[in-house]
C-alpha positions in Angstrom: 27.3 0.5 43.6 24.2 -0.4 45.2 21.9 1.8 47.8 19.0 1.7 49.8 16.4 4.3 50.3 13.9 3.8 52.8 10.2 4.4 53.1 10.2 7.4 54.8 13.2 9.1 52.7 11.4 7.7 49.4 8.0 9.5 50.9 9.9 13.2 51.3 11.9 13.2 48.3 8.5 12.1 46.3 6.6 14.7 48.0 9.2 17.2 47.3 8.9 16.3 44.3 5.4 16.4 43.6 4.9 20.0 45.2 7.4 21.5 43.0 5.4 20.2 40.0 2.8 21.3 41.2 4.4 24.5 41.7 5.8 25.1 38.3 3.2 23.5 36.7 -0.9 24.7 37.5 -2.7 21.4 37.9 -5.2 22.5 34.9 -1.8 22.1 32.5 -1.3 18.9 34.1 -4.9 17.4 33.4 -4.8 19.2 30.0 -5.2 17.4 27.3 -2.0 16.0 25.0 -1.4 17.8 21.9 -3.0 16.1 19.0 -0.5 14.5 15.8 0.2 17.2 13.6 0.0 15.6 9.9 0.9 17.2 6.9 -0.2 15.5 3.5 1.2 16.0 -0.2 -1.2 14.7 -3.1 -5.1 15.1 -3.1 -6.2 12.6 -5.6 -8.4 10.2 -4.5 -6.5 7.8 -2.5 -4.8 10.8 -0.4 -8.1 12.5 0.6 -10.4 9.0 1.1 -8.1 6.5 2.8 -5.3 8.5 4.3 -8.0 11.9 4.6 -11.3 11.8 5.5 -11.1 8.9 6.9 -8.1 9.5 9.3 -9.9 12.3 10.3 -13.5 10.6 11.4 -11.6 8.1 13.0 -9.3 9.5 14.7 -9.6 13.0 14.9 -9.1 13.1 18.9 -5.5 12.0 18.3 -4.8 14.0 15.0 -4.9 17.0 13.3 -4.2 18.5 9.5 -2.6 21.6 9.5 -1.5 21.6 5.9 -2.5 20.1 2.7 -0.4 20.2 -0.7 -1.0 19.1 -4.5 0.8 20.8 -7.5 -2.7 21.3 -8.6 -4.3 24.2 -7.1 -8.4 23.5 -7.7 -7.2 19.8 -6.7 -6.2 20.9 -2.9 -8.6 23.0 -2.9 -11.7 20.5 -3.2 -9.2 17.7 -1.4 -9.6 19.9 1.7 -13.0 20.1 1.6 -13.5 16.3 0.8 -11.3 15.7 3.7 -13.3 18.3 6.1 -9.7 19.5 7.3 -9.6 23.1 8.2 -5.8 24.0 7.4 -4.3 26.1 5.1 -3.7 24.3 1.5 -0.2 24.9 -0.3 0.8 24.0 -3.8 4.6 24.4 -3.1 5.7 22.0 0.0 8.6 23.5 1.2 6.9 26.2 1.9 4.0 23.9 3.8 6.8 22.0 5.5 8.3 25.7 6.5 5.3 27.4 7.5 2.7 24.6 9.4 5.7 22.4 11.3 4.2 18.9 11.0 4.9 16.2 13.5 4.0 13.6 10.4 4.0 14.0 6.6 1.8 11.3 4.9 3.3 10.8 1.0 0.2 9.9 -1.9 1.5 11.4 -4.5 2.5 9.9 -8.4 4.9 7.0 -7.4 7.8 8.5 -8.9 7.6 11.5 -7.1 7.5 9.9 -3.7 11.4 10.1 -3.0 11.9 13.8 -2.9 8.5 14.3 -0.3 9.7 11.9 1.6 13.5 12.7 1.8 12.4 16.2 2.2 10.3 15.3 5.3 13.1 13.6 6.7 15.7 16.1 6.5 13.3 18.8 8.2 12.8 16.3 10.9 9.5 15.1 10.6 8.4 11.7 10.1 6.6 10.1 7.3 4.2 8.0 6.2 4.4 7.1 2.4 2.0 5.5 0.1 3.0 1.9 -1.4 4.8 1.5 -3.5 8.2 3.6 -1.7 9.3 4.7 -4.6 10.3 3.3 -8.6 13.5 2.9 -9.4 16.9 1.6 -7.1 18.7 5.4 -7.2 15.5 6.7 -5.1 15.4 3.6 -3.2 18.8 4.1 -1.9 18.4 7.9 -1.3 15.6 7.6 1.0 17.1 4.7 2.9 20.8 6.7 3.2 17.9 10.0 4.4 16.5 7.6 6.7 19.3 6.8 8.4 21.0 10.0 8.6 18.3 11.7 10.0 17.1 9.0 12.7 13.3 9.8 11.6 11.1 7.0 10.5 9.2 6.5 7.3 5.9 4.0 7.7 5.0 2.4 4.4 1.2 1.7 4.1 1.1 -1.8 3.6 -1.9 -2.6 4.2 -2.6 -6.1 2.9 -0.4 -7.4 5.8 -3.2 -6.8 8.5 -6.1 -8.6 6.2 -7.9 -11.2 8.2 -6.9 -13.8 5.5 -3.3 -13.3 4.8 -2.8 -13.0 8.8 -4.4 -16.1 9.3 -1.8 -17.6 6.3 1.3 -15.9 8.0 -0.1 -17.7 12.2 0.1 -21.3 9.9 3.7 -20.5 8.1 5.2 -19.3 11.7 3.4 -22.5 13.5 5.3 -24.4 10.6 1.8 -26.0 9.8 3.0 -28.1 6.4 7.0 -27.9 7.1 9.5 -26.1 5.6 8.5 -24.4 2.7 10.0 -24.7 -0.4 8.2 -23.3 -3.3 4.8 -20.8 -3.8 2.6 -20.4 -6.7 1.1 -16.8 -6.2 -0.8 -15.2 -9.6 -3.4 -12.6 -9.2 -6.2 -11.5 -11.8 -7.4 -7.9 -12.6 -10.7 -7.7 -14.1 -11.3 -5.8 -17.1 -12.7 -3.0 -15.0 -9.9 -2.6 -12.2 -7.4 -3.9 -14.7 -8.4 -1.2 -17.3 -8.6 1.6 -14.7 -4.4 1.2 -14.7 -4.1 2.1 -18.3 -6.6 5.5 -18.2 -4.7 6.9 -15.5 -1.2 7.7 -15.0 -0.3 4.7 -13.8 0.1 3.5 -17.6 3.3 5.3 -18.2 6.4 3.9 -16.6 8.2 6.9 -15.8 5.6 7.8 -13.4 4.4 4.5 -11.6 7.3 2.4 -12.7 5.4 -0.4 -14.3 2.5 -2.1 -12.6 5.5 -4.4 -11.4 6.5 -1.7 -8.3 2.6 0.1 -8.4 0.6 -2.8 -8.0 2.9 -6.2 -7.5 4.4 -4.4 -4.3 1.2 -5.1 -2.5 2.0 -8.9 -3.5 6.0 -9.2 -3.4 5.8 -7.3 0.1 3.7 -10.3 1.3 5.6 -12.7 0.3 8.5 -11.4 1.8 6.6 -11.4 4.9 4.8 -14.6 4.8 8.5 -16.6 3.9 10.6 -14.1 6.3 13.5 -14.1 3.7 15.0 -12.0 1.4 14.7 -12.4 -2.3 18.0 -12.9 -4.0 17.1 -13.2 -8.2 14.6 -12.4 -10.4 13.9 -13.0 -13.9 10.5 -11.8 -15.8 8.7 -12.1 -18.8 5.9 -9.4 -19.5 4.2 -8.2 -22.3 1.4 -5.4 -23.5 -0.6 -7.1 -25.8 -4.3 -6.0 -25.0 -4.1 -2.4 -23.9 -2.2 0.4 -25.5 -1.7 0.9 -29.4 -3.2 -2.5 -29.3 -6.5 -1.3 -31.2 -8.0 -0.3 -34.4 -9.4 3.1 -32.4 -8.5 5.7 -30.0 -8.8 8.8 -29.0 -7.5 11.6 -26.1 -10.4 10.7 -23.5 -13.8 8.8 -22.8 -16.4 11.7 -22.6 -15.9 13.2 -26.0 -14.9 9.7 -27.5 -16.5 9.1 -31.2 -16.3 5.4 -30.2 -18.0 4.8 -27.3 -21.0 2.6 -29.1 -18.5 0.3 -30.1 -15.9 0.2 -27.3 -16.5 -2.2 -24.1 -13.9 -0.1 -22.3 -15.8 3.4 -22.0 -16.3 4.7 -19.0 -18.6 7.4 -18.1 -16.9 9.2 -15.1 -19.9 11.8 -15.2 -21.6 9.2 -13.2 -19.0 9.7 -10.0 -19.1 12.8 -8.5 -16.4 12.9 -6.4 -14.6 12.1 -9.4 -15.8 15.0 -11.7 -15.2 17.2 -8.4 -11.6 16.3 -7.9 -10.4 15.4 -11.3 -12.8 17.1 -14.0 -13.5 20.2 -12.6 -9.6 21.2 -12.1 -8.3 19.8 -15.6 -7.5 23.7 -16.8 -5.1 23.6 -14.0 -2.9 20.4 -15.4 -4.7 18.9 -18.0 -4.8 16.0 -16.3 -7.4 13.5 -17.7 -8.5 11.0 -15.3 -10.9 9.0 -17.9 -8.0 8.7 -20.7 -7.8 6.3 -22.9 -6.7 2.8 -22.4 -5.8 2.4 -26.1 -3.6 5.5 -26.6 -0.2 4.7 -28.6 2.2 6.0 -25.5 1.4 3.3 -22.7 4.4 1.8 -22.2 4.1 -0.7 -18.7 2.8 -4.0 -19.4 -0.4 -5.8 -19.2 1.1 -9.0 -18.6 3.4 -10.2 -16.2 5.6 -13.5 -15.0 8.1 -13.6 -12.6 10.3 -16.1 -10.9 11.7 -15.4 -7.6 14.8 -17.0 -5.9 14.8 -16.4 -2.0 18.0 -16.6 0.4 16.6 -19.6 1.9 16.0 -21.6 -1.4 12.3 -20.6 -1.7 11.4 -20.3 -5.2 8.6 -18.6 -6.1 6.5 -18.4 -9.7 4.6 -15.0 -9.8 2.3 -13.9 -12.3 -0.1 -10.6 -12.9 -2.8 -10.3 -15.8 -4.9 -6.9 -15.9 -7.7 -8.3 -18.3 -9.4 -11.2 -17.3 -13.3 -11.9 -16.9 -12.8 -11.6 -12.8 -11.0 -10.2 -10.4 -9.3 -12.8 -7.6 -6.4 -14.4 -6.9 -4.6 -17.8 -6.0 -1.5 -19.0 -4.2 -0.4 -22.3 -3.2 2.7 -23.0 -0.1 4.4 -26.3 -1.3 5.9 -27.2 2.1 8.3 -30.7 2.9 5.2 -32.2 4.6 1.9 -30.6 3.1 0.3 -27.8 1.0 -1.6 -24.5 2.0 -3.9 -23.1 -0.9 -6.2 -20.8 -0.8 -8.0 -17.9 -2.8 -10.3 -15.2 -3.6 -12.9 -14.2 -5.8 -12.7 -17.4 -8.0 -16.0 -17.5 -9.4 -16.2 -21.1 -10.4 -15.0 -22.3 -7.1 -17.9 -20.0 -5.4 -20.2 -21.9 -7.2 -21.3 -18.5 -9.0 -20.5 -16.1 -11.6 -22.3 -12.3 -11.3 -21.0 -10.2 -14.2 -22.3 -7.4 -13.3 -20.8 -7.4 -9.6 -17.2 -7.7 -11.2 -17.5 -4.2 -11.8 -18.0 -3.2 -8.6 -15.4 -5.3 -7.2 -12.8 -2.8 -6.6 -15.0 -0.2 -5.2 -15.8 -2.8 -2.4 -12.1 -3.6 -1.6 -11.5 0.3 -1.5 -14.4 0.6 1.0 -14.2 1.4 4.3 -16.6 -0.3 6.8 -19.0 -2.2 4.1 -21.9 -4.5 5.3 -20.4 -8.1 5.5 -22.6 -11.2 5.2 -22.3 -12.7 8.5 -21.9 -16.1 7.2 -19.6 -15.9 4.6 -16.1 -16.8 5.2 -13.0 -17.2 3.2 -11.1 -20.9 3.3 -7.7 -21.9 3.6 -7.1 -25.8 2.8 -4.3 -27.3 5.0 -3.6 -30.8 3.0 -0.8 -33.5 4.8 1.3 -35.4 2.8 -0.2 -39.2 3.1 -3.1 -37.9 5.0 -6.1 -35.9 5.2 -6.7 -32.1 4.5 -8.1 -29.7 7.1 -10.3 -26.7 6.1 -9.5 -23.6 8.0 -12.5 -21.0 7.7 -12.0 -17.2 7.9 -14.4 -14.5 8.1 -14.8 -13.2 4.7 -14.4 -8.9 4.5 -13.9 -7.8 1.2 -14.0 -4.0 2.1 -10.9 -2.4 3.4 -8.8 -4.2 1.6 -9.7 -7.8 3.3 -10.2 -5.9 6.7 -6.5 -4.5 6.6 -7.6 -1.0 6.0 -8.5 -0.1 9.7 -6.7 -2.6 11.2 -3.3 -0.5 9.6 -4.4 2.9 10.6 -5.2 1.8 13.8 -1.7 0.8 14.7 -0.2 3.8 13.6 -2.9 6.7 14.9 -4.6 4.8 17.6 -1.6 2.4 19.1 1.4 2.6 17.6 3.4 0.7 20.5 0.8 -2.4 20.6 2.6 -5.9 20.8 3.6 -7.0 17.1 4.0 -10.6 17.8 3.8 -11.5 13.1 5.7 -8.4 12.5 2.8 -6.8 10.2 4.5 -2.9 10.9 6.3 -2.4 7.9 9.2 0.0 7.2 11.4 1.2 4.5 13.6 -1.9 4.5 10.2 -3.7 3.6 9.5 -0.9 1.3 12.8 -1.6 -0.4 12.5 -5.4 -0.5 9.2 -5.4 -2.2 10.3 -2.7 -4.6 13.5 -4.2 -5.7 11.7 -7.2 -6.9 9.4 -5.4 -9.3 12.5 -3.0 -10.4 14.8 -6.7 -10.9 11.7 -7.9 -12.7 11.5 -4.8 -15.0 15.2 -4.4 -15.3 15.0 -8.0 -16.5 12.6 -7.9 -19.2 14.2 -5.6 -20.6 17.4 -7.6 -20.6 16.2 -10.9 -21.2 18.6 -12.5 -17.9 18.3 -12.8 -14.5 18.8 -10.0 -11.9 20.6 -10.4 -8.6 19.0 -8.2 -6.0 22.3 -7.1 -4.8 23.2 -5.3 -8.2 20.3 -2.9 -6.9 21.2 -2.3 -3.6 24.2 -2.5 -1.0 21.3 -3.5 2.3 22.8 -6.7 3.1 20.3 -10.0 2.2 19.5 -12.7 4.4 18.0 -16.1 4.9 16.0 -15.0 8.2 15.2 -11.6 8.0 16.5 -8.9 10.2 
């Protein structure tokens, strides 16, 4: 059925309208203000109270608010809060934060293997979450939260933020404009320095039960990237991986770094007294947990590796050759697109190819990347080589940003604080199927290892895999 209203009728019935607004509502509720996010967070370490704390907060602080804060450790919270300059109550039981503060938004940085039962939690009060890559460590949690997710109808945002870096964006426009033809195979292998690298192995990231193996906690950054950059499912895995440098691989040890008896001969101190926030946050509240955040890298328990191969099949025939080390001289990394009709390469923080080597910077390197809003050299720029088949090659230059994580940092938090319903023409909002995706791999690759065959994808979960993804 079909009707017409008229001017004059539209006119009265809109005016009608409008008056009894006006008359249920006082026009100072109308031009008030909209209620700012409510965001809970469980986990005050560093990452939780920099990245997704204080700096949420300066930046968007007209659109958000913390009302609760939670960490098992209690001086932790404590100095989290005032790191983050939140003024909320602080809670080291979070059912009882979920309970008693309501949050529109709970935002996950916990230990990795705790992630699951925050987040499922979360969901089943109703309230929507933002988790901390990686999702979570193993295919059991995996499933839970994807079976919560559903059930519930809430949303859980996983902060990848890699995605939005100015460099891998520009990589993803050339693979969608089909630049060098189908793609068929990628070389991708990334380098930890001996700084960053090390860092892994004095903190609890070295045991697998809590981080899952720097296969999920770190190569989920990487696997979730490719997944988006070749828009397909991954299908098999099979791995290789190794700890041969770090670990009980060392005439000496001992419990920690400050009251080491080797720290004349050891090139792996670190003197964490020199980082206050650090002695703040970690140090000064180790009576509550005995956590020690300058451990040591050689202790006898480590049990992830230190370095890591991997060989991806994808549903549309992509095969991919991965590979992590945690101890080299620099920190960078390379990857190559073999397409039917050309190459892409390109890279980062390859010293040789920069025409320079500075030792000393490499141990800042990771400070940088963590960085928000760094001074950038106005001329430097980043390259991407485009190289036909029986022709020429074409250099594409980039803006180089090394803080933020290749300028991905604020370009994430952004879309989900400042415009969360912005056009997302390259897909970069990422969810928990791109959680799962990029977890799976690192859990096939693990699982493999272990076994010494190949791991289907679909032995770890029942989502349906596909050529094009969903």
């Amino acid at each position: 059925m079909q009707s017409t209203l008229h001017r004059r009728d539209f006119l009265a019935t809109t005016g009608m309208a409008a008056a009894g607004t006006l008359l249920s509502s006082p026009l100072s509720a109308a031009l008030a203000p909209p209620a700012k996010k409510r965001l809970a967070m469980v986990g005050t370490g560093i990452r939780g109270t920099g990245f997704w704390g204080k700096t949420v907060l300066q930046n968007y602080g007209d659109v958000v608010e913390f009302v609760g804060l939670c960490d098992v450790n209690p001086g932790r919270v404590e100095t989290g809060k005032k790191i983050i300059g939140a003024n909320c109550p602080t809670f080291t039981d979070f059912d009882r934060m979920l309970k008693t503060v309501k949050p529109d938004v709970v935002i996950v940085t916990t230990v990795d293997s705790t992630h699951d039962q925050f987040i499922v939690k979360a969901l089943l009060a109703g309230v929507d979450v933002i988790t901390e890559k990686p999702m979570t460590t193993d295919e059991v949690k995996c499933r839970k939260i994807l079976e919560t997710e559903r059930k519930t109808g809430r949303k859980v945002i996983v902060g990848f933020n890699y995605r939005y870096g100015l460099q891998f964006t520009k990589l993803k426009e050339l693979l969608v404009e089909n630049r060098v033809g189908k793609i068929t195979s990628v070389d991708f292998h990334w380098y930890l320095n001996v700084y960053h690298g090390a860092d892994y192995f004095r903190r609890w990231h070295a045991f697998r039960e809590k981080g899952g193996t720097l296969l999920v906690h770190k190569a989920t950054h990487h696997f979730d990237l490719l997944n988006w950059w070749l828009d397909s499912d991954p299908v098999e895995v099979f791995a290789y991986g190794k700890l041969e440098h770090y670990g009980k691989n060392n005439p000496f040890r001992h419990t920690h770094c400050r009251p080491c008896p080797h720290k004349s001969n050891c090139k792996f101190y670190w003197d964490i007294t020199k980082d206050k926030t650090l002695m703040d946050l970690y140090v000064a509240n180790e009576q509550h947990d005995g956590y020690l955040r300058d451990a040591c890298v050689w202790r006898e328990n480590i049990n992830i590796y230190d370095k890591m191969a991997v060989q991806i099949r994808y549903a549309n025939d992509v095969q991919v050759s991965y590979s992590l080390t945690t101890y080299s001289p620099y920190e960078g990394w390379r990857i190559a697109f073999n397409g039917m009709t050309g190459r892409l390469d390109t890279w980062e923080g390859i010293p040789f190819q920069q025409g320079k080597y500075d030792a000393a910077s490499q141990a800042e390197r990771h400070a940088q990347e963590m960085a928000q809003n760094a001074a950038e050299k106005a001329e430097a720029y980043d390259e991407i080589i485009a190289m036909d088949n029986f022709g020429r090659y074409e250099s594409i230059k980039i803006p180089q940003v090394r803080s933020g994580h290749g300028g991905g940092d604020k370009i994430l938090q952004d879309r989900i604080f400042q415009n969360p319903n912005a056009p997302d023409p390259l897909r970069h909002a990422a969810g928990t199927r791109d959680g799962a995706m990029s977890i799976l791999i690192g859990i096939a690759a693990r699982q493999s290892i272990e076994t010494g065959r190949p791991v289907k994808i679909s032995e770890l979960t029942d989502v349906e895999l596909r050529a094009v993804r969903p």
